[in-house]
N, C-alpha and C positions, 0 to 999 in steps of 0.2 A: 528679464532685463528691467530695471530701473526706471522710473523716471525721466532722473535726471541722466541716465546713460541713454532716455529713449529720445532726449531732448539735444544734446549731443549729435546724435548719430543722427537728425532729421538736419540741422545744421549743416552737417557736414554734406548730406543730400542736397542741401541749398545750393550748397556751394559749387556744386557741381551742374548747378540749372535745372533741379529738379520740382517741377510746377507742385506736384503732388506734395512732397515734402514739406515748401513750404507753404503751402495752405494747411498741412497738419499744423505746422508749427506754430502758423497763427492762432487756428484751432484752442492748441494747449497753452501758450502765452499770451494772449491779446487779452485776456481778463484784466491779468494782474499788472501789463504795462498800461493799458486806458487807464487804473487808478493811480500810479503813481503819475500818470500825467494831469489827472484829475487835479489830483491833491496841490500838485506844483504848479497850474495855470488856474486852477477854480472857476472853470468855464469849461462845460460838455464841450459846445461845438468846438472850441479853439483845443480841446483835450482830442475829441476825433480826430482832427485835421493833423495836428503834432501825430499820432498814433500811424497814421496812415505813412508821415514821410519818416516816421520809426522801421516800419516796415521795408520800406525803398531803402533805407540805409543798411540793414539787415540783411534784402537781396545781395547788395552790388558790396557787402561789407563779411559778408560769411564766410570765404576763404580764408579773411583774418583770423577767426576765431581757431584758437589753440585750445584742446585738451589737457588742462593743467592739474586735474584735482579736485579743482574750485567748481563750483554748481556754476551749470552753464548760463542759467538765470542770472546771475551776476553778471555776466557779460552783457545779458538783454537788456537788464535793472540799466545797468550802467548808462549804455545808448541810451533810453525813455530817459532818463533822468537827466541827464545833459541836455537832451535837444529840449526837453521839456523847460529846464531853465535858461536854455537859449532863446527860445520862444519869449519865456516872459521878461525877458532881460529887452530882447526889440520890442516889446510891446509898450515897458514902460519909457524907453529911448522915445516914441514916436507917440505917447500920450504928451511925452515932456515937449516935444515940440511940436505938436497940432495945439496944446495948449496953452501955452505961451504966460500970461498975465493971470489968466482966469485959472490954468493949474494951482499955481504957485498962492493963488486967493485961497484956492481948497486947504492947499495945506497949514493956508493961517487961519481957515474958522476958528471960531471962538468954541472951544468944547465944556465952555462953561453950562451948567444949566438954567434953562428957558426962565420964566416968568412964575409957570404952571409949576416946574417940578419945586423952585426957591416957594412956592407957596407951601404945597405938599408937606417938604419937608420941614418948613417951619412950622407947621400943625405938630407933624410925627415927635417933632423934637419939643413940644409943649407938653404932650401925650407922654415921652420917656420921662423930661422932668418932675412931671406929676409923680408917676410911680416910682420915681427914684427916692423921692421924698418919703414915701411908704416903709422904707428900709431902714433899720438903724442907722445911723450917720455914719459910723466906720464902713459898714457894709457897703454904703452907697460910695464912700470917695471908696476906697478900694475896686468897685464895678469900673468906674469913671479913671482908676489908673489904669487897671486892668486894660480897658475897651477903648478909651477915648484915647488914656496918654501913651499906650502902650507898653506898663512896665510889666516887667517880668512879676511869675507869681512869685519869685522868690526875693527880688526888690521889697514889692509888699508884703511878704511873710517876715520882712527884717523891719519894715517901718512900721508896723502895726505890733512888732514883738509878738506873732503867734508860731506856732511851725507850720513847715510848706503847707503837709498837707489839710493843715487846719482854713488855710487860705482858700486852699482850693476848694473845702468844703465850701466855704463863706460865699467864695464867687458862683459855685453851681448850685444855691441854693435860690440868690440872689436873681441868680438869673429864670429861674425857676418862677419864682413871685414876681419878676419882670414881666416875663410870660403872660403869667396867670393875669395879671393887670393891665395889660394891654388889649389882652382880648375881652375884655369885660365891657 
């Protein structure tokens, strides 16, 4: 027998009020439904608790379950998955109004960056212009369309009159000795 015909057939056990059955059934399912409730709530305990009225729905819902063909896990998948995004659907209903003024503040932080990192990065970006200097001038604006402005290597394989992959040499070289000078 199968698996999935043994998973099936304990189901169909269930449905009948058989204790033992479904305690196997838990047995062989409750792995793989805790993670999809895992993944859909992102929180263990609120993933337990979902799991646990997965089950209760699965007692008092076993009868429903048809023999179709289709892996009985898809019918289980199904249930977790639903109550699991039902779950998070009241969760965030009832964040939106316990939080009221002070939500709605979260959602307009500023996700600019700090003081610190605008420091950082105006160092880093002293440090790339230095070595970008290092570089033939073509190579360097090429890096700089490449990286900064985003054009295609085939853009700049037409504005510099080389072919593709003469560019692309250009740019993995460049980056190369970008490297190398940055770690110096």
């Amino acid at each position: 027998m199968s698996r999935l015909t043994e998973i099936e057939a304990m189901i169909a056990r269930v449905a009948l009020g058989d204790r033992a059955a479904f305690g196997a059934l838990y047995d062989a399912t409750s792995a793989k439904l805790f993670g999809i409730c895992l993944r859909v709530l992102d929180n263990r305990a609120e993933a337990e608790d979902a799991l646990q009225e997965i089950y209760v729905k699965v007692w008092h819902n076993a009868g429903r379950y048809q023999v179709n063909g289709l892996s009985p896990m898809t019918w289980l998948i199904t249930i977790a998955r639903n109550h699991a995004i039902d779950r998070l659907r009241t969760r965030r209903r009832a964040e939106r109004r316990a939080g009221g003024d002070m939500a709605e503040a979260a959602d307009l932080a500023d996700a600019a960056p700090g003081p610190e990192a605008l420091a950082v990065a105006g160092s880093e970006r002293v440090r790339i212009e230095g070595c970008l200097t290092e570089l033939e001038p073509d190579r360097a604006a090429a890096v700089r369309g490449a990286y900064l402005a985003g054009e295609s290597y085939a853009d700049l394989a037409a504005r510099f009159d080389v072919p593709l992959n003469t560019m692309r040499t250009w740019l993995r070289r460049s980056l190369l000795r970008l490297k190398e000078c940055l770690t110096r």
